[in-house]
One Martini backbone bead per residue (centre of mass of N, CA, C, O) as a GRO file, in nm:
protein
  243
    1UNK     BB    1 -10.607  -3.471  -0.693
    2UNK     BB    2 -10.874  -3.640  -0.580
    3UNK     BB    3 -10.863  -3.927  -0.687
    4UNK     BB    4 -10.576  -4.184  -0.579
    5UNK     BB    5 -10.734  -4.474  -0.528
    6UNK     BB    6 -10.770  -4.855  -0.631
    7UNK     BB    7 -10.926  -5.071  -0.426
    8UNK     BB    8 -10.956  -5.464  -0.483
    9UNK     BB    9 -11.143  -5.737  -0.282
   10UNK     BB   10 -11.137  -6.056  -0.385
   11UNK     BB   11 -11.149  -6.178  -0.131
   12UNK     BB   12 -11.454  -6.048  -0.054
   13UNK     BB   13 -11.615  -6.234  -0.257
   14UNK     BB   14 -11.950  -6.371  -0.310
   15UNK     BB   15 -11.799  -6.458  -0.606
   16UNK     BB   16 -11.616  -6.653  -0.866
   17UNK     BB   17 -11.867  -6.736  -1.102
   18UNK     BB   18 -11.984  -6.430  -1.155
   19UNK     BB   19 -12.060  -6.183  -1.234
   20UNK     BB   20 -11.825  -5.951  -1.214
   21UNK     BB   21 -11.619  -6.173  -1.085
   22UNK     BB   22 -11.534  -6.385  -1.317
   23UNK     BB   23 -11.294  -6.169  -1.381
   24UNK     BB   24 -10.951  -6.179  -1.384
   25UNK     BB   25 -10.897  -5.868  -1.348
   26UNK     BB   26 -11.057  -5.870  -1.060
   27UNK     BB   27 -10.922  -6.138  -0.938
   28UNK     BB   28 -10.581  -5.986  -0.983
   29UNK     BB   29 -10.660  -5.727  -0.894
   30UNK     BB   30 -10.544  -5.442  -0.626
   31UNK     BB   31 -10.414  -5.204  -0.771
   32UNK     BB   32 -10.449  -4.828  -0.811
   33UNK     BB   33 -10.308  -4.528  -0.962
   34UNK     BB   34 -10.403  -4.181  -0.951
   35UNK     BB   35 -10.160  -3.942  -1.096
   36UNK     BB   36 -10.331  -3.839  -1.302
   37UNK     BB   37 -10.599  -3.634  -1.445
   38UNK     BB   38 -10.611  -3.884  -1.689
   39UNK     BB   39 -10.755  -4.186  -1.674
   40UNK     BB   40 -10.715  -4.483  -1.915
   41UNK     BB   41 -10.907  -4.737  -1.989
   42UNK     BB   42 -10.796  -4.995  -2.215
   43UNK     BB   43 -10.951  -5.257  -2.415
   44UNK     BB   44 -11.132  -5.518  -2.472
   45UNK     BB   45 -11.434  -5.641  -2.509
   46UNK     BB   46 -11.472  -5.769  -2.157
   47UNK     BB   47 -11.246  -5.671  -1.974
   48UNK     BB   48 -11.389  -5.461  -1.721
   49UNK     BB   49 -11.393  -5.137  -1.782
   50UNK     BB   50 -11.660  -5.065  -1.718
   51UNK     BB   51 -11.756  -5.211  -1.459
   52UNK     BB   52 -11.501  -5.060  -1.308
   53UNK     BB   53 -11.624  -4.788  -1.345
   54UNK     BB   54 -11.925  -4.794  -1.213
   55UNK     BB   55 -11.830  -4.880  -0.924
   56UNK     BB   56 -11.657  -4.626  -0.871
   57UNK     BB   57 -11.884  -4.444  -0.902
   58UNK     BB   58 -12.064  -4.552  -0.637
   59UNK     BB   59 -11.814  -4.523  -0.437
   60UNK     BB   60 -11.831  -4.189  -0.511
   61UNK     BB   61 -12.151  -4.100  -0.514
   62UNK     BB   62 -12.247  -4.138  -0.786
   63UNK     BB   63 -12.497  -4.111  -1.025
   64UNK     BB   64 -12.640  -4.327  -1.245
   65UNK     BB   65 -12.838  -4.317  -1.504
   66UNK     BB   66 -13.168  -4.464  -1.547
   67UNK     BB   67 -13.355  -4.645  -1.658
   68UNK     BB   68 -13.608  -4.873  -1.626
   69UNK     BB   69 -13.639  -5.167  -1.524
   70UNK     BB   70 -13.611  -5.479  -1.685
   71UNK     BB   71 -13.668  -5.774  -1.763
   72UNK     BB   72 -13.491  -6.084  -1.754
   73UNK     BB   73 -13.422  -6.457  -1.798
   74UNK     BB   74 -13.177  -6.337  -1.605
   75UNK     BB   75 -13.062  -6.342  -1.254
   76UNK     BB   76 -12.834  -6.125  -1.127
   77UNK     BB   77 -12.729  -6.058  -0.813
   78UNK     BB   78 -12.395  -5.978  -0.867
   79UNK     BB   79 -12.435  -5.709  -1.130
   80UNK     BB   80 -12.383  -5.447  -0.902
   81UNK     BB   81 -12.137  -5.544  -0.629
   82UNK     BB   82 -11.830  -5.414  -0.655
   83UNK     BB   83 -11.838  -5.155  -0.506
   84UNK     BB   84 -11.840  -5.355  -0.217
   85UNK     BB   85 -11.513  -5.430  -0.353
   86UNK     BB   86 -11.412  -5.154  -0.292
   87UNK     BB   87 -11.158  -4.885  -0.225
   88UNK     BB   88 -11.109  -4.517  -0.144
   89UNK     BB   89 -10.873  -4.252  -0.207
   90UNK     BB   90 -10.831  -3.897  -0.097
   91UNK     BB   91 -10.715  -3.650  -0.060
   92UNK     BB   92 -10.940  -3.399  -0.011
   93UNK     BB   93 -11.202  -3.575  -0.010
   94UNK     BB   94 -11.483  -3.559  -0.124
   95UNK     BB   95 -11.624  -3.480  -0.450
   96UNK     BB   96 -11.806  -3.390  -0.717
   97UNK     BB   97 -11.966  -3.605  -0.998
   98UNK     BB   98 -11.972  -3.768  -1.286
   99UNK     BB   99 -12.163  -4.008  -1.517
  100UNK     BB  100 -12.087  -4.135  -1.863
  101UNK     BB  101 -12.287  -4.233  -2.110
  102UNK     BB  102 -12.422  -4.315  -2.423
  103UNK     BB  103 -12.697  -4.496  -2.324
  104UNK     BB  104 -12.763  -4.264  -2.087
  105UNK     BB  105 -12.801  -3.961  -2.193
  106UNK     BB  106 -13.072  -3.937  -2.273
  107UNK     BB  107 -13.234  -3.940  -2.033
  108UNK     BB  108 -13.089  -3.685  -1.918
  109UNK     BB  109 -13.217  -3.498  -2.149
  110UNK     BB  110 -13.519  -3.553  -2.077
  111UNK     BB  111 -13.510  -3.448  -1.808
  112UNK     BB  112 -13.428  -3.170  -1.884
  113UNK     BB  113 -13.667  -3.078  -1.996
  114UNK     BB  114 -13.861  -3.098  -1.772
  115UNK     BB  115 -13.730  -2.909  -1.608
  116UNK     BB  116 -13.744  -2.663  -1.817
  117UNK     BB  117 -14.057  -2.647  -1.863
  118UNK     BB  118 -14.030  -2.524  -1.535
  119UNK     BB  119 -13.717  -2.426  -1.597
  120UNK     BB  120 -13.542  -2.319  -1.834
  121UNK     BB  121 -13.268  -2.205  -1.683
  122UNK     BB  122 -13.147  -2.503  -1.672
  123UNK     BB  123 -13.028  -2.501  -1.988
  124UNK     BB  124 -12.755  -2.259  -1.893
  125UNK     BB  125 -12.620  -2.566  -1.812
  126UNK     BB  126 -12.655  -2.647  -2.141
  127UNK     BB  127 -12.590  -2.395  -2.387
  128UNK     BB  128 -12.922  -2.315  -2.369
  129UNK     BB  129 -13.042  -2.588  -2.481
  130UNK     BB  130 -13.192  -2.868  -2.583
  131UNK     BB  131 -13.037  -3.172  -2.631
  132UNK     BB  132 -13.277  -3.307  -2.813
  133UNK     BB  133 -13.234  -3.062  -3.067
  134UNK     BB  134 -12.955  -3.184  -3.121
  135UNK     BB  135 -12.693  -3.383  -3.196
  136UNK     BB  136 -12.575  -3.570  -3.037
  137UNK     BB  137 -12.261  -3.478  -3.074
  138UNK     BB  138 -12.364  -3.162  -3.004
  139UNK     BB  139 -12.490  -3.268  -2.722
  140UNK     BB  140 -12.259  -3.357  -2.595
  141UNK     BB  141 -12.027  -3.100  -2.602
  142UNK     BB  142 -12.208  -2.909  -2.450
  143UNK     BB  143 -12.215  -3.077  -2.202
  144UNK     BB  144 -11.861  -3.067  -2.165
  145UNK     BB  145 -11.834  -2.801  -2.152
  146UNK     BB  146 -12.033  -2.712  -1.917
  147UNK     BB  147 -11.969  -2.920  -1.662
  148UNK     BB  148 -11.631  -2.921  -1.680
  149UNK     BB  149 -11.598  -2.653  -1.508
  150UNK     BB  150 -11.641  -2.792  -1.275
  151UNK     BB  151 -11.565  -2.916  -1.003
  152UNK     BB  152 -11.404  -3.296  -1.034
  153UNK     BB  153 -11.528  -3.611  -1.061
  154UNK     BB  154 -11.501  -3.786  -1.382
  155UNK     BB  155 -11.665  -4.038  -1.555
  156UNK     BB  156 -11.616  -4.222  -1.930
  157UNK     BB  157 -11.789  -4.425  -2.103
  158UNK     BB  158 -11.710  -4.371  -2.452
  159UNK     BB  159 -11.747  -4.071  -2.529
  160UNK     BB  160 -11.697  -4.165  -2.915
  161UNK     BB  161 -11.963  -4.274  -3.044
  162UNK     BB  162 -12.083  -3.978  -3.102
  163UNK     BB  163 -11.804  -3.897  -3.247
  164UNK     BB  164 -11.626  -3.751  -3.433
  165UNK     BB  165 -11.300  -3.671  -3.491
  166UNK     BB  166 -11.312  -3.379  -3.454
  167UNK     BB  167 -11.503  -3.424  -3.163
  168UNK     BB  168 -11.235  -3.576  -3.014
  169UNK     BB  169 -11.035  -3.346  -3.076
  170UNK     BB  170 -11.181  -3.139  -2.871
  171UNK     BB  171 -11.218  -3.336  -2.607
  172UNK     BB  172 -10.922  -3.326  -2.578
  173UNK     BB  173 -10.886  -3.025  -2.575
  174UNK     BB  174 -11.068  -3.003  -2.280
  175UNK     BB  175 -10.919  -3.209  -2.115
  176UNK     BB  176 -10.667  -3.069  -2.090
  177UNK     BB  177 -10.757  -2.809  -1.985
  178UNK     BB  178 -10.901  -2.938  -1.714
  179UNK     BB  179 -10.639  -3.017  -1.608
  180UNK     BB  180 -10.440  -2.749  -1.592
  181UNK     BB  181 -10.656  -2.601  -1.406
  182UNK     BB  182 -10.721  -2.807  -1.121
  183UNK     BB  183 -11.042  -2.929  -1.111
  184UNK     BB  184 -10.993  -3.186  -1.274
  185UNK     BB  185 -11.130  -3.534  -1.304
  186UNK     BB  186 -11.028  -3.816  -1.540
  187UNK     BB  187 -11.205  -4.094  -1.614
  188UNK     BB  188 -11.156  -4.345  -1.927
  189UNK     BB  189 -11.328  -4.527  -2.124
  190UNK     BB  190 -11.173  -4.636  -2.445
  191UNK     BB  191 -11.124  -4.678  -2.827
  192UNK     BB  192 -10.946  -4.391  -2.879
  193UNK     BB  193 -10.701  -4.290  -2.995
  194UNK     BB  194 -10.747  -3.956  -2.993
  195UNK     BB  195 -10.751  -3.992  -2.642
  196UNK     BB  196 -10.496  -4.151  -2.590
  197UNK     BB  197 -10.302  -3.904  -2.642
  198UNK     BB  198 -10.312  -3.759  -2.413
  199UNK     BB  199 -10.072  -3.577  -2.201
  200UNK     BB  200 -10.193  -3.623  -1.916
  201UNK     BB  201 -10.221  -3.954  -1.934
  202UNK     BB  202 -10.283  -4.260  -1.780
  203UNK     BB  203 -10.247  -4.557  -1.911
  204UNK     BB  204 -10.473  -4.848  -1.883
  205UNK     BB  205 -10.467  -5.187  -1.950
  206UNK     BB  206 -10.722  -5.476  -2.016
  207UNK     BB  207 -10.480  -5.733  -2.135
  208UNK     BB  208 -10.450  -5.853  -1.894
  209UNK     BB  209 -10.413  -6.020  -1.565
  210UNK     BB  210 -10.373  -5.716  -1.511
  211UNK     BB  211 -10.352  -5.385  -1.447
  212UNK     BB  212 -10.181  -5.178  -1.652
  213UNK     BB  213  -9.961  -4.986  -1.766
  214UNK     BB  214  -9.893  -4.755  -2.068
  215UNK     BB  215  -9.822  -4.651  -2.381
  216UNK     BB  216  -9.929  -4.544  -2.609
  217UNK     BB  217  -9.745  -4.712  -2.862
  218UNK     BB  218  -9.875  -4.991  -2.676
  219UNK     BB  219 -10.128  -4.997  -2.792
  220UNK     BB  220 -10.368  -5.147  -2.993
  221UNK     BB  221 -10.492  -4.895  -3.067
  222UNK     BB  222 -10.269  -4.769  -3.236
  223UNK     BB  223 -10.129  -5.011  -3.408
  224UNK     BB  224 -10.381  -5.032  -3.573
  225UNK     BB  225 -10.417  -4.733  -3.680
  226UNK     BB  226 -10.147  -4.743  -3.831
  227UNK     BB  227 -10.115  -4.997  -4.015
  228UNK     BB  228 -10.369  -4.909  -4.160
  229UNK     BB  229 -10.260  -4.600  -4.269
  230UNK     BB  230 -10.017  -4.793  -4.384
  231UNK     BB  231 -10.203  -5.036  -4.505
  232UNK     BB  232 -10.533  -5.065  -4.626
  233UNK     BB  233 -10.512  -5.341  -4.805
  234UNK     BB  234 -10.443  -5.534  -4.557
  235UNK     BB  235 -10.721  -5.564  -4.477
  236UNK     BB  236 -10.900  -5.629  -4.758
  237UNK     BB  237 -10.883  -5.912  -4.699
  238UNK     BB  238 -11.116  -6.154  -4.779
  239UNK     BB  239 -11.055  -6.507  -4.833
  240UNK     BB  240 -10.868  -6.395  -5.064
  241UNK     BB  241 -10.935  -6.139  -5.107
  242UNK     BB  242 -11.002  -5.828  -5.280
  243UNK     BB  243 -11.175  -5.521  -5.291
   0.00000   0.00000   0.00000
């Protein structure tokens, strides 16, 4: 493991009352630890799995690529400090690593063009294309497969929104393999059963009252999306009626 440790010091918040200090799941948890080679946090929207994942990122001095910020009708001062109250314990000192959302890959696609137009040479560090030319999917893949060869720690919030079902197990067999081969660490926020498969990963719940482990069988997207294949018009009933 490359970080090993990730507390959080609720003492220390400089609000109780506004986002994202007003998370209980924030105000609850003092401690996790990373164990395993992929660390996976699951659990419903709004329970906190981004937000302290962006936190880690900046707390281990990764940089998460953003368009230009635009105004908002209410500005909140408290939205981007949980990194500065949280504390990382490191094996053998910090790696370089980045963070990847599906939201924000476009700018860093559109970036790697413009160093491209006077440095071709560095499209060959993500798969020879320019990534803007390829499908949303094709070019998450290209970036993954590329990127993950590195030496790292990588954390990934949601990374199966543009994957077909086949190019997330592509990425699970990706994650594996750079998982066994002992040079990457990865963390990822996911709603994906097919990525909570990984077999060497610990699953973080974040639908209790603290950050819990989890075993995969034990998640509830698993549970539901198994509910579903074995029985999906139970699913289908509307207002008492059938489609």
């Amino acid at each position: 493991m490359h970080l090993k440790n990730v507390t959080l010091h609720p003492e220390k918040y400089p609000t109780q009352d506004s986002y994202p200090f007003c998370l209980p799941i924030l105000q609850n948890t003092r401690h996790f630890i990373l164990a395993n080679p992929v660390t996976l946090f699951v659990g419903e929207n709004g329970t906190g799995k981004s937000t302290l994942l962006e936190a880690m990122a900046i707390a281990c001095g990764i940089h998460i690529w953003k368009n230009t910020e635009r105004s908002r009708p209410e500005y909140n001062p408290y939205e981007d400090k949980l990194h500065q109250h949280i504390s990382l314990e490191w094996e053998d000192g910090r790696v370089p690593g980045s963070f990847f959302s599906s939201k924000i890959f476009q700018y860093f696609a559109e970036l790697l063009d413009e160093w491209s137009a006077a440095d071709r040479g560095q499209l060959n560090y993500f798969g020879g294309k320019s990534l803007t030319t390829q499908s949303h999917g094709q070019s998450l893949m290209s970036f993954f497969r590329s990127r993950y060869q590195i030496k790292g720690l990588y954390l990934l919030d949601e990374p199966e929104t543009a994957l077909s079902p086949k190019s997330q197990i592509e990425l699970l067999a990706l994650l594996n393999k750079m998982s066994i081969d002992g040079h990457a660490q990865f963390v990822i926020a996911t709603h994906s059963p097919i990525l909570l498969a990984c077999p060497c990963a610990t699953i973080y719940s974040f639908d209790h009252s603290t950050v819990l482990p989890v075993n995969y069988e034990e998640t509830d997207h698993y549970r539901l999306y198994k509910s579903f294949l074995e029985n999906r018009n139970k699913y289908l009933t509307i207002n008492g009626g059938t489609n």
